[in-house]
N, C-alpha and C positions, 0 to 999 in steps of 0.2 A: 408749225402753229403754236400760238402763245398760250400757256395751260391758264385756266380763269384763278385770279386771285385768291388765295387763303384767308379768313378772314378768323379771328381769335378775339378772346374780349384778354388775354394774354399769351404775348407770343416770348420764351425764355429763350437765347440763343446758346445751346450748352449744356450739358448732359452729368455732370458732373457732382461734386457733392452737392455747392450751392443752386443751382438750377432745380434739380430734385426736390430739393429741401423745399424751396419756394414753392413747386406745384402742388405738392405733397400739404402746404399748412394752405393755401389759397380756398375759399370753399367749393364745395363740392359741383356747384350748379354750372361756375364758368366755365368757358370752353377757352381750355389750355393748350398751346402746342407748344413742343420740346425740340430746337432741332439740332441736332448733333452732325458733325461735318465728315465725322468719318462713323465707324460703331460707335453704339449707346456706350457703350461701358470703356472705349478709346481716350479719354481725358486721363488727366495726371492723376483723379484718386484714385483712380484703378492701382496706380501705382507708387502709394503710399504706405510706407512701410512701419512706422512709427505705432500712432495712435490720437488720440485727442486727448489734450491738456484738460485737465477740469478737478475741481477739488471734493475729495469722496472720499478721504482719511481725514477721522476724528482730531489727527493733530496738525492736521495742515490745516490752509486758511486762505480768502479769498484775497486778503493783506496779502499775501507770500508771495501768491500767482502772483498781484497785479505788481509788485514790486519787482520781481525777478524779470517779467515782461518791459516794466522801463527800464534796469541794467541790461540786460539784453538791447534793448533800443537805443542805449547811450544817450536814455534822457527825454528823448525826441517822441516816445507815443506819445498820446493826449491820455492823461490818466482817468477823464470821466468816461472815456472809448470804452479803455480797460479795465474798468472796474462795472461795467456795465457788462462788457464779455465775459467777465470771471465769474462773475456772481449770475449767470443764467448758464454756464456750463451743466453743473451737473444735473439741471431740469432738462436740456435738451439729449443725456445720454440717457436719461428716462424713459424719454421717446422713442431711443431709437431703440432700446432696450424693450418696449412697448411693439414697435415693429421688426423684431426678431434678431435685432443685429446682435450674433455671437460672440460677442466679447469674452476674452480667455478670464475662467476665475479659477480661486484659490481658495479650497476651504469652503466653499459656498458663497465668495464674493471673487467681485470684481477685481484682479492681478493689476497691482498698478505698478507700471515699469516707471526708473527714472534717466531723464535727457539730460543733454549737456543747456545748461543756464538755469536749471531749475534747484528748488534748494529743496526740495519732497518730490517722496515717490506721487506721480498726479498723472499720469496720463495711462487712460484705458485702453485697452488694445486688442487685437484680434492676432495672437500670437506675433509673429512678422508680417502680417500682410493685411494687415488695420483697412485699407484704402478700397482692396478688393473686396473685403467682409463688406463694408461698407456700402460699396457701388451694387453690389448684388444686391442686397436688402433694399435701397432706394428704387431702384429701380424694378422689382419686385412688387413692390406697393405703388409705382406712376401705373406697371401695367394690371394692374388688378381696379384703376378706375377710368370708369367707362370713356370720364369728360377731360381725360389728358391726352393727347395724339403727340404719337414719338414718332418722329420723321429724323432717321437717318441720314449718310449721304449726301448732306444739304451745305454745300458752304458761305456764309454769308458775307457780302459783299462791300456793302455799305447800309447804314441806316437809312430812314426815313422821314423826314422832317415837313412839314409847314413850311417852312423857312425857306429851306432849301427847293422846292417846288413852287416858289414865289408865295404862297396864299401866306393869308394872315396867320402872325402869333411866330412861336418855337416850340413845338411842342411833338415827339415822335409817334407816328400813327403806325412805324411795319418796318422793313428790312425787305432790302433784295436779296437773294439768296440762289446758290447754281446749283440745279438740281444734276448731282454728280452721275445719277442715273440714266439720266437724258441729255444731258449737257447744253441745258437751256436755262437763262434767266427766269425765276420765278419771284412773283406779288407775294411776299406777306402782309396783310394787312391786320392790325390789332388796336386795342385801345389804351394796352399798355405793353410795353417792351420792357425786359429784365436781361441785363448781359452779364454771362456766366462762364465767361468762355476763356478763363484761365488767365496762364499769365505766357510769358515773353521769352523764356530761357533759349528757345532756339533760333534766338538772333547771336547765340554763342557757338561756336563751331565744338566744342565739349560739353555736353547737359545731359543731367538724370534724366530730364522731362521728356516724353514724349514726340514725335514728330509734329502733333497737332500744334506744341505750345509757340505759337506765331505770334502772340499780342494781335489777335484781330480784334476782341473790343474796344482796345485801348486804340487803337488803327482808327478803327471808327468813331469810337467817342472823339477823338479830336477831329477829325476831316468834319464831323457834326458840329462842333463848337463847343466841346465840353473840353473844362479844363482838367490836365493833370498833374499830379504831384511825387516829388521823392523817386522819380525813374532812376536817380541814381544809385538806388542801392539796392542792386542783384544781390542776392545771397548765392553764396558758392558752397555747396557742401562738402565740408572736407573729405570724406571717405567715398567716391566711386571706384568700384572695382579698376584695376586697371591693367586692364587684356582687350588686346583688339578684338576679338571676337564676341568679346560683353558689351560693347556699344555704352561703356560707361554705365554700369549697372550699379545701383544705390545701394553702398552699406548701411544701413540703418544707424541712425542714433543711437538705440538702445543699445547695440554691441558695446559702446563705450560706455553708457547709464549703467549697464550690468557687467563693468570690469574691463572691459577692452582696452590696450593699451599700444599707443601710438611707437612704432622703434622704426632705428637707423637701418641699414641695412644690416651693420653688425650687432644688431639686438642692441643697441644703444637707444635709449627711452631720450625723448626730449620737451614733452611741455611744459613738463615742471621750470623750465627756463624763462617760459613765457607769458607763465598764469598759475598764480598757487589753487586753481582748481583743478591744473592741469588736465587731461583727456576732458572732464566734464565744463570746461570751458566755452560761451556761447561761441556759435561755430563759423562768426568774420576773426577772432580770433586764435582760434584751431585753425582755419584755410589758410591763414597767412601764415601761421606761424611751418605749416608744411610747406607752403610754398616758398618762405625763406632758406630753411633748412635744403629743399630739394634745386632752388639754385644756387646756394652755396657747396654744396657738394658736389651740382651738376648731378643730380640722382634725376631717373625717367618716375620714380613714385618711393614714397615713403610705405610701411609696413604697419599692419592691425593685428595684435595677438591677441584671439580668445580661447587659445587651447594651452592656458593653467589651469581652466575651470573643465571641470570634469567632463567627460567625452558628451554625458544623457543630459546636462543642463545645456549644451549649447545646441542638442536635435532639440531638444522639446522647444526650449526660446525663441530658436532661432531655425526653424524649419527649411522656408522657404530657402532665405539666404544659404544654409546649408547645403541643400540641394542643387542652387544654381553656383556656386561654388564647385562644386566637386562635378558640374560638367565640363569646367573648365579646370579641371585638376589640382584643385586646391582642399584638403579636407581640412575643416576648417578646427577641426576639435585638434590638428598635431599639429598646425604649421600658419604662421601670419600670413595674412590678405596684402598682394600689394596693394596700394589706393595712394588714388590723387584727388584734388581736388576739381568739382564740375558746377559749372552754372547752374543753377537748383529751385530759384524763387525771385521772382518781383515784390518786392516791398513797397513798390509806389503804384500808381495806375490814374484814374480815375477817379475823383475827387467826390465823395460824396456825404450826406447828411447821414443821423443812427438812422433813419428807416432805408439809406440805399439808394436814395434819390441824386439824383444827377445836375449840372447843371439845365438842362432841358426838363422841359413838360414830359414827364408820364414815361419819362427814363428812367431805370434805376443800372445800376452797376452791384455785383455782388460777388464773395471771391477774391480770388488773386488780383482777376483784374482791375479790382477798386484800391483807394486807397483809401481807408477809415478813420486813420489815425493811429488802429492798434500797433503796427509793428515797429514802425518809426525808422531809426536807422539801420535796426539786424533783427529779424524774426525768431521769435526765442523757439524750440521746437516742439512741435504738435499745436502749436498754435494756428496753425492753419486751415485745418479740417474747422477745428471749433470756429474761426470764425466764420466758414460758408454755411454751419448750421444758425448759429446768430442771426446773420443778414440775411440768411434765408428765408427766417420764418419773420423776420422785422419789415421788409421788405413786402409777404404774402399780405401781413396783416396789413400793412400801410394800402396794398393797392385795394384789398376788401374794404376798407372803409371811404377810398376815395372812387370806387367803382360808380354809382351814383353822378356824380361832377364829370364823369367823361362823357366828351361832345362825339356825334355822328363823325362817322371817319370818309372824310373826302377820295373821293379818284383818283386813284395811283397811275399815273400812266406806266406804260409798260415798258420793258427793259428793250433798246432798238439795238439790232442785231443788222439792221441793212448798209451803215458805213461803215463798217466793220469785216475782215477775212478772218481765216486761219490763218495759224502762223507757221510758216515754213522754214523759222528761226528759233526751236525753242533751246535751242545749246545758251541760247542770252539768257534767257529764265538760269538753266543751270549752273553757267559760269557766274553770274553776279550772287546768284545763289551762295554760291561758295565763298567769292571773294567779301560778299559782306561779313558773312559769320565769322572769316577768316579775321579778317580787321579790327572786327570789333575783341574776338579773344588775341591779337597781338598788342592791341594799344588800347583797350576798355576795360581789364580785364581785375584782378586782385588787389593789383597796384599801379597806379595810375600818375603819369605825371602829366603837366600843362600842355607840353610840345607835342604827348602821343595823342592828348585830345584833340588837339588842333589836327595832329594829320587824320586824325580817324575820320574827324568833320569835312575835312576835304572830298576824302574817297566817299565818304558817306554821300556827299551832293551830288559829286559825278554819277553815282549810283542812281540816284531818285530822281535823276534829270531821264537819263536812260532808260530806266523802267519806267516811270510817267508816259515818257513817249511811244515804250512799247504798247503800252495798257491799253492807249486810245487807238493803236492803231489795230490791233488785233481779236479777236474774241477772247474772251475771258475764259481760263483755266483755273484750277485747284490750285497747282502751283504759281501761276500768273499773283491769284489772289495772298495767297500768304506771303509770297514775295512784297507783293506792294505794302502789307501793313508792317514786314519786317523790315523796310528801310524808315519806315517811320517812325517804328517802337528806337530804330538806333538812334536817329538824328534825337529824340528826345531823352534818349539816357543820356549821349553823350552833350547834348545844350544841360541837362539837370548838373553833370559832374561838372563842365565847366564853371559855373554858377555857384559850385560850394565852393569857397573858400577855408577849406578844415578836413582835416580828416575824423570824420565820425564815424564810428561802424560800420558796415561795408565799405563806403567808399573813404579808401586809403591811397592817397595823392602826396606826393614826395613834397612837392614844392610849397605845403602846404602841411605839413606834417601834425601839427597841434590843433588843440580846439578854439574858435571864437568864442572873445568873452559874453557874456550875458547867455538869457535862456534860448534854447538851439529854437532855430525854422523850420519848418516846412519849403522845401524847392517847389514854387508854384510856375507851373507855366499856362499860357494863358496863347489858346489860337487863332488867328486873323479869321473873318467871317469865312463860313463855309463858303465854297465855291457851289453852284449848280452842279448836277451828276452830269460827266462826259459822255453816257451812252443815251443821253435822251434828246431829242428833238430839241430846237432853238424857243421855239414856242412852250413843247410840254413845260421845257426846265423851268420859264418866267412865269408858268399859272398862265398862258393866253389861252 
């Protein structure tokens, strides 16, 4: 039996910083629901280790950030983005500082650590584990008010359209969503939709991120009609642990912001070769420069030394990381970290206006999974956190003043489950599983040339011909679904990478090595009309 529709006056897909954020500044009377696909606290902040960029020394300046933010970008943010994100940081740590988030101070203030691309110490932190301080304190405050409903468990499927349901307009009214606890299609219906749901790195077969990070928004914003941009440029962060057992575990930035320094295996230092910032170098330039180095040598990982600095500066600093270091036999205050570099962050997404809006009605994108304009070709660090608080509260305020103009929300038909079996073939799910991610980190990955794109494109199609086919044929799974939006997130990095002609920050293409003259683009891709939903009736799908 089909459970009766959800109905929200906003429904946020994602649990994360920016999702939070947004429920959190929305007013008080709506009726909010949160839904997160696995745990609340299961998205990438959790496991963010850095801090938020934001300017809160007397001698730094909003000029600095937003400067350092397009060198890091190689030009390509939109400087009115970031200059708008720079200059409302330190009100939004106010906030959060206002809702108890424990930030590490000094002295009676605020400890600001410094990352690689930044020219001041500017970003606030929660000793090593910023992300976690973070997710606890947000979500803390969703559940202390009455009119937000956190539904875990849920993973969303595809949006919800006018459009695509035949009736008049474009405009998104809900979200199908599979309730992982019952394993049934569920209604969301709302009057406004906010996607929050991260970004894309696990369409790499190596990533800091999470299992969750599928690019499902980005999935759906296009299967929807909304256009995206700059999918080209994954960030790779140079420093994950590298022990099979750590599953690619994230050295933090700071270790190299407070001294850290990159060697050979014979304690031979080398960025100074690469970048007279050396170590503090934004980190498409650090990634490659260890991934040169370590195929040139034929090395399995380069090496992170922070034990010149005194045994008690690197517990107190660096806590966590210590601690999960030394389970895997490493202490970190007497002996270098191996580390390689791992897919880390989407820089592109989802294309939207400063308040988060989408191409569609009453859509907004917010997060990794948008693209704003701020990070451009390589995301400077801690920049990311600050911006899910930005679009978060730009986005609450934009839908509270547009709440008023939203129309009665039409009949959803329900998600049909009668042409459809189990599948008594999921080894397809896991093997394609595999060989996408595989592909995409042999021929998508650091360094990139025109030939490995074209084969990546190839398997890539084989791919989403074969899983399209499974999809319709089968009931719908957890894995089923993340699968489907991760051959999508590929086929669209890898049409973005084709389409650059340059090697600009992250994406670094042989055949193509220099930059184009004039001021850099934006990679816009743009998606043929949505198709009708495959699990729905001939009739439902056309509005008869």
């Amino acid at each position: 039996m089909t459970a009766a529709p959800h109905t929200f006056d906003v429904l946020i897909l994602g649990s994360g910083a920016a999702g939070l954020t947004c429920a959190l500044h929305l007013p008080g009377g709506l009726r909010v629901g949160v839904l997160a696909k696995n745990a609340m606290f299961e998205g990438s902040t959790q496991w963010a280790q850095g801090g938020i960029a934001a300017v809160l020394d007397p001698t730094d300046s909003v000029a600095s950030h937003v400067e350092d933010t397009l060198d890091s970008g190689a030009a390509l943010p939109h400087r009115a983005v970031v200059e708008r994100i720079a200059s409302e940081a330190a009100d939004l740590i106010g906030w959060l500082e206002r809702l108890g988030m424990p930030f590490t101070r000094e002295k009676g203030r605020l400890h600001l650590t410094r990352e690689g691309g930044h020219s001041h110490r500017r970003v606030a932190h929660a000793q090593d584990a910023t992300g976690a301080a973070l997710e606890s304190t947000l979500l803390r405050a969703a559940r202390a008010r009455r009119t937000i409903t956190l539904l875990d468990q849920h993973t969303a499927i595809d949006l919800i359209t006018t459009r695509r349901l035949g009736l008049e307009g474009d405009r998104c009214v809900g979200a199908y969503a599979l309730n992982r606890n019952t394993g049934h299609v569920e209604v969301f219906r709302a009057r406004f939709v906010v996607l929050a749901t991260g970004g894309a790195s696990k369409v790499y077969l190596y990533t800091t991120n999470p299992d969750g990070s599928t690019g499902d928004g980005i999935a759906m914003a296009w299967r929807a009609g909304c256009r995206v941009a700059n999918m080209e440029f994954i960030q790779f962060h140079p420093t994950a642990l590298f022990d099979p057992r750590a599953k690619t575990y994230l050295i933090s930035e700071a270790v190299r912001g407070e001294g850290g320094r990159l060697l050979l295996p014979d304690g031979t230092p080398f960025m100074h070769r690469y970048d007279p910032r050396g170590e503090l170098a934004p980190r498409d330039i650090v990634a490659r420069a260890i991934d040169h180095e370590m195929k040139r040598l034929g090395l399995d990982c380069v090496y992170l030394d922070i034990s010149h600095k005194p045994p008690e500066f690197v517990r107190e600093h660096f806590p966590t990381i210590y601690a999960r270091c030394l389970e895997y036999g490493y202490d970190i205050t007497r002996q270098p970290i191996p580390v390689v570099p791992a897919a880390h962050y989407t820089c592109g997404g989802v294309m939207v206006d400063e308040h988060g809006r989408t191409d569609i009605d009453r859509l907004y994108a917010i997060g990794e999974v948008s693209h704003t304009g701020l990070h451009g070709a390589n995301r400077l660090a801690s920049n990311s956190l600050l911006e899910c608080l930005v679009y978060g509260r730009a986005a609450a305020q934009d839908i509270a003043r547009r709440m008023r103009e939203a129309n009665a929300l039409p009949e959803i038909p329900e998600w049909d489950e009668s042409q459809v079996t189990d599948s008594d073939e999921e080894v397809v799910v896991s093997h394609n599983w595999h060989e996408l991610r595989q592909t995409m980190w042999d021929y998508v990955g650091i360094v990139r040339t025109t030939k490995r794109l074209e084969r990546a494109l190839n398997r890539i199609d084989l791919l989403k011909r074969e899983i399209n086919d499974y999809y319709g044929h089968f009931r719908v799974t957890h894995n089923l679904i993340e699968l489907r939006n991760l051959v999508v997130v590929a086929e669209l990095i890898v049409r973005c990478a084709m389409a650059r002609k340059e090697s600009r920050g992250l994406h670094y293409i042989l055949d193509h090595p220099g930059l184009l003259p004039g001021p850099p683009e934006d990679t816009v891709l743009t998606p043929e009309p949505p198709k009708p939903y495959p699990h729905l009736h001939p009739e439902e799908a056309s509005g008869a």
